[in-house]
DSSP file (Angstrom, degrees, kcal/mol; ACC not computed):
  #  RESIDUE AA STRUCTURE BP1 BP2  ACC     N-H-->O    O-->H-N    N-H-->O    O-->H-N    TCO  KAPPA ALPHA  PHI   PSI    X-CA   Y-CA   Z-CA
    1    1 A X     >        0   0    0      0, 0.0     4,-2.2     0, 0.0     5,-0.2   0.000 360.0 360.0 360.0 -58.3   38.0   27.7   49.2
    2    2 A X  H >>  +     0   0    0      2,-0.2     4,-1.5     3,-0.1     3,-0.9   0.877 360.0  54.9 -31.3 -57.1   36.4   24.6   50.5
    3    3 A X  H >> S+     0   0    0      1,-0.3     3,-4.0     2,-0.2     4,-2.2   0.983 108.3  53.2 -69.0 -66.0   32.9   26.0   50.8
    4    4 A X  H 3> S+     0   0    0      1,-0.3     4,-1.0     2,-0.2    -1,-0.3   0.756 102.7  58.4 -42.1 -29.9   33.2   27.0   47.0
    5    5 A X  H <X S+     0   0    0     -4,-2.2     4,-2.1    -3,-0.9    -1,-0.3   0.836 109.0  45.1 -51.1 -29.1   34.2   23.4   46.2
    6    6 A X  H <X S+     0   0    0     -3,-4.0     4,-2.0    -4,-1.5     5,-0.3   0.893 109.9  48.0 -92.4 -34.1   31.0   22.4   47.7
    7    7 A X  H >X S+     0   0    0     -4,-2.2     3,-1.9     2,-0.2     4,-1.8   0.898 116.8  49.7 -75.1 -84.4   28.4   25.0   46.0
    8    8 A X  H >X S+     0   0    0     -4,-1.0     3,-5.3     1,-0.3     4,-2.1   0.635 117.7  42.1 -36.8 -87.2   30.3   24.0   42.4
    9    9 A X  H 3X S+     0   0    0     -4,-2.1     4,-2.7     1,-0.3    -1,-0.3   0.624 111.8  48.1 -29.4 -35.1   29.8   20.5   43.4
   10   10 A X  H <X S+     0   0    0     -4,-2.0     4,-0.5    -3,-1.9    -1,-0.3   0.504 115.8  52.4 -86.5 -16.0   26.3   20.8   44.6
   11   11 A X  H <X S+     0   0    0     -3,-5.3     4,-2.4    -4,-1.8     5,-0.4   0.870 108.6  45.8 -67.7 -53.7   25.7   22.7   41.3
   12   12 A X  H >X S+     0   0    0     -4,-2.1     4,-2.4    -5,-0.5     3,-1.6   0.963 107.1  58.9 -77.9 -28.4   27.0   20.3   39.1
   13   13 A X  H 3X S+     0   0    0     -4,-2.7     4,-1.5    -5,-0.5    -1,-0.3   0.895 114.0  36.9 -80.5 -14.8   25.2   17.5   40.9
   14   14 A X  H 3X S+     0   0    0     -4,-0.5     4,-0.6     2,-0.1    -1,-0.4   0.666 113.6  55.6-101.4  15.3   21.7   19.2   40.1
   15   15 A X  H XX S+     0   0    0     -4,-2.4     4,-4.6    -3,-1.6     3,-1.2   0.842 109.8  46.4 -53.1 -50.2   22.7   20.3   36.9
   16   16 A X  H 3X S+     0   0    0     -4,-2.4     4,-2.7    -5,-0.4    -2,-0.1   0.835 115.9  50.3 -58.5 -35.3   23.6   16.8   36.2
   17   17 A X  H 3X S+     0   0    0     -4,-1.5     4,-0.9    -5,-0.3    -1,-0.3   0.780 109.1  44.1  -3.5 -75.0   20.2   15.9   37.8
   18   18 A X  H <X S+     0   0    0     -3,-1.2     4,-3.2    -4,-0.6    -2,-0.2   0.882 112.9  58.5 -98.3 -60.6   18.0   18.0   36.0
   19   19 A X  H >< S+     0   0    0     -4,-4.6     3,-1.5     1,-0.2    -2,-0.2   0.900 102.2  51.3 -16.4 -99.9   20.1   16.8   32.9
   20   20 A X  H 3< S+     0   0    0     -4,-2.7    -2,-0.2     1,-0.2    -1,-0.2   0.704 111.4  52.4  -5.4 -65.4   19.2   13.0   33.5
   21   21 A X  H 3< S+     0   0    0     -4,-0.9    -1,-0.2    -3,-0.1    -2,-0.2   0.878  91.1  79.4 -47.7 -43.5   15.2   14.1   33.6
   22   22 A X    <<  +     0   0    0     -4,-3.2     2,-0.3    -3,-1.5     0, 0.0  -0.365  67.0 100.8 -73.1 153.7   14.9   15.9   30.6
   23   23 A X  S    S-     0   0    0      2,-0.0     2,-0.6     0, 0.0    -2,-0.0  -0.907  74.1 -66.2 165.5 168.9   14.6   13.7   27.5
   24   24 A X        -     0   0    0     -2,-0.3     2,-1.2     1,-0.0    -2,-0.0  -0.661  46.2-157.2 -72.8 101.9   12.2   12.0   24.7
   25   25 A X        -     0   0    0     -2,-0.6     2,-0.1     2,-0.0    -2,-0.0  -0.686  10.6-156.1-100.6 110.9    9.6    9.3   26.4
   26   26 A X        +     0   0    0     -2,-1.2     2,-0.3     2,-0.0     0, 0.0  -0.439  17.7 179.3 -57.7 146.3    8.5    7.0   24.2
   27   27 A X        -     0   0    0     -2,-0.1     2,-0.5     3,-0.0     3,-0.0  -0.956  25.3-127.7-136.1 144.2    5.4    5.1   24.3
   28   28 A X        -     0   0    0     -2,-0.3     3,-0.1     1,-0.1    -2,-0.0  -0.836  40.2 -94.2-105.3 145.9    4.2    2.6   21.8
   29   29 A X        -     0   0    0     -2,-0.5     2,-0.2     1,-0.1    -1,-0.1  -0.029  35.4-111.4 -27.7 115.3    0.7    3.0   20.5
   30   30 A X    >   -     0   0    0      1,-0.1     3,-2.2     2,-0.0    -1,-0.1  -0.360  24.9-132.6 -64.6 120.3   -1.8    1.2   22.1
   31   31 A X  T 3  S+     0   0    0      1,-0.2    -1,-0.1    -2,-0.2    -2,-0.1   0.827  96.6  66.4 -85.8  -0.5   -3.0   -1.8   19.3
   32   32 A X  T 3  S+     0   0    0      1,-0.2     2,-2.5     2,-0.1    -1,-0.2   0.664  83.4  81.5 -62.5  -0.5   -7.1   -0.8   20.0
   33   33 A X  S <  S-     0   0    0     -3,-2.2     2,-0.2    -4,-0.1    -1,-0.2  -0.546  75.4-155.3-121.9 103.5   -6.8    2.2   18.7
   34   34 A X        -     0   0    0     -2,-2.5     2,-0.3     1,-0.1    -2,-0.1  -0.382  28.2-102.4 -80.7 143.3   -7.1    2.2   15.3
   35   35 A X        +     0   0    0     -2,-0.2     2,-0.3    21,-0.1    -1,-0.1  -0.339  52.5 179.1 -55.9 115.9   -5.5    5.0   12.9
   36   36 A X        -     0   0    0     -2,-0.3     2,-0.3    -3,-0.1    20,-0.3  -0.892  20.6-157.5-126.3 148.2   -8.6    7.1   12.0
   37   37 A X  E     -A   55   0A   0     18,-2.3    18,-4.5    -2,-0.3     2,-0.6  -0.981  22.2-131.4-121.5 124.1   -9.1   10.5    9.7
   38   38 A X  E     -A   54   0A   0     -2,-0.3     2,-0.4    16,-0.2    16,-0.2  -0.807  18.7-154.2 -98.4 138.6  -11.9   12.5   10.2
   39   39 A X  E     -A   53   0A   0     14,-1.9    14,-1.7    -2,-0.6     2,-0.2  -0.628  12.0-142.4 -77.6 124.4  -13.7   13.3    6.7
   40   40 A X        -     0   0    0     -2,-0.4     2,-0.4    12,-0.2    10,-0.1  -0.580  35.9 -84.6 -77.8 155.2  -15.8   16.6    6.7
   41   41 A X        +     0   0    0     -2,-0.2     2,-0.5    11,-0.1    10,-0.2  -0.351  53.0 167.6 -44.9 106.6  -19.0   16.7    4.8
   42   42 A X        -     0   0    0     -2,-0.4     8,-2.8     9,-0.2     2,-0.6  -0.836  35.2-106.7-137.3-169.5  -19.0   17.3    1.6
   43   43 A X  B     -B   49   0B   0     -2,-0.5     6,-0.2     6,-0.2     2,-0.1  -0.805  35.5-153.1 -92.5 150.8  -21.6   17.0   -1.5
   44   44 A X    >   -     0   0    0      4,-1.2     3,-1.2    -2,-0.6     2,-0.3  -0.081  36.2 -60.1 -55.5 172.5  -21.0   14.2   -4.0
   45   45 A X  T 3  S+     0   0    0      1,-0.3    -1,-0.2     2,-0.2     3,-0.1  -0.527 121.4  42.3 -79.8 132.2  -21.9   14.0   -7.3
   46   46 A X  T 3  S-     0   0    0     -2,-0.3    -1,-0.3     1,-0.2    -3,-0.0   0.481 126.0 -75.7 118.3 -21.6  -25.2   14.2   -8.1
   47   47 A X  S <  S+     0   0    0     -3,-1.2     2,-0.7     1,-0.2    -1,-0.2   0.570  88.0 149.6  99.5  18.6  -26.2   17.3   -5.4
   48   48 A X        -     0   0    0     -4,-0.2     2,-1.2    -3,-0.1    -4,-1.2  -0.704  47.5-137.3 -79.6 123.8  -26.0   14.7   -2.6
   49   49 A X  B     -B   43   0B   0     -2,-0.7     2,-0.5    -6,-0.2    -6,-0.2  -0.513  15.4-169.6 -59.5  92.1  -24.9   15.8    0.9
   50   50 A X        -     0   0    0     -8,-2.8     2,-0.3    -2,-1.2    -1,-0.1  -0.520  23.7-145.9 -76.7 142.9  -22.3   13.1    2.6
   51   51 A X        -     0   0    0     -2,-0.5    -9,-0.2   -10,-0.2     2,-0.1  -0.686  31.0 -75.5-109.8 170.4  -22.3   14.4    6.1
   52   52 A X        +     0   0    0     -2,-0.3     2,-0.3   -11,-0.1   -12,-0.2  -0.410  59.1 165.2 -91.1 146.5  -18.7   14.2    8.1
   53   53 A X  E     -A   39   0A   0    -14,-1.7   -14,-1.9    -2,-0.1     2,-0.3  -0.982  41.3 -99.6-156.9 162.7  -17.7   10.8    9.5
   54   54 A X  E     -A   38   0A   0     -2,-0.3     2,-0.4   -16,-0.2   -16,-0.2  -0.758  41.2-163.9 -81.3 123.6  -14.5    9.0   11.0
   55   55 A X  E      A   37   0A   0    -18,-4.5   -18,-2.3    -2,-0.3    -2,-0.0  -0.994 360.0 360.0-123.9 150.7  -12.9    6.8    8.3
   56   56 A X              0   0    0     -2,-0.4   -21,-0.1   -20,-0.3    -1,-0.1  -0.471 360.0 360.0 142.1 360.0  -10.6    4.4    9.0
């Protein structure tokens, strides 16, 4: 009976463990790094070509 006290205990203490680890890590955004969309190419009015570019 004893030895089974200790394997349930020794369970629950790495369940409870493994529990603790898991979780959401936040990080906040770093402020160089500015929010950018990249644009594909497309034509404009007029039969002009805009080629694809980061905009900002």
């Amino acid at each position: 009976m004893r030895r089974l006290m200790l394997i349930g205990l020794g369970l629950a203490v790495m369940f409870s463990a493994s529990l603790s680890l898991t979780g959401c890590v936040v990080v906040a955004p770093r402020p160089h790094y500015a929010a950018t969309v990249w644009t594909p190419g497309y034509y404009a009015p007029g039969g002009v070509w805009i080629s694809g570019h980061w905009r900002g």
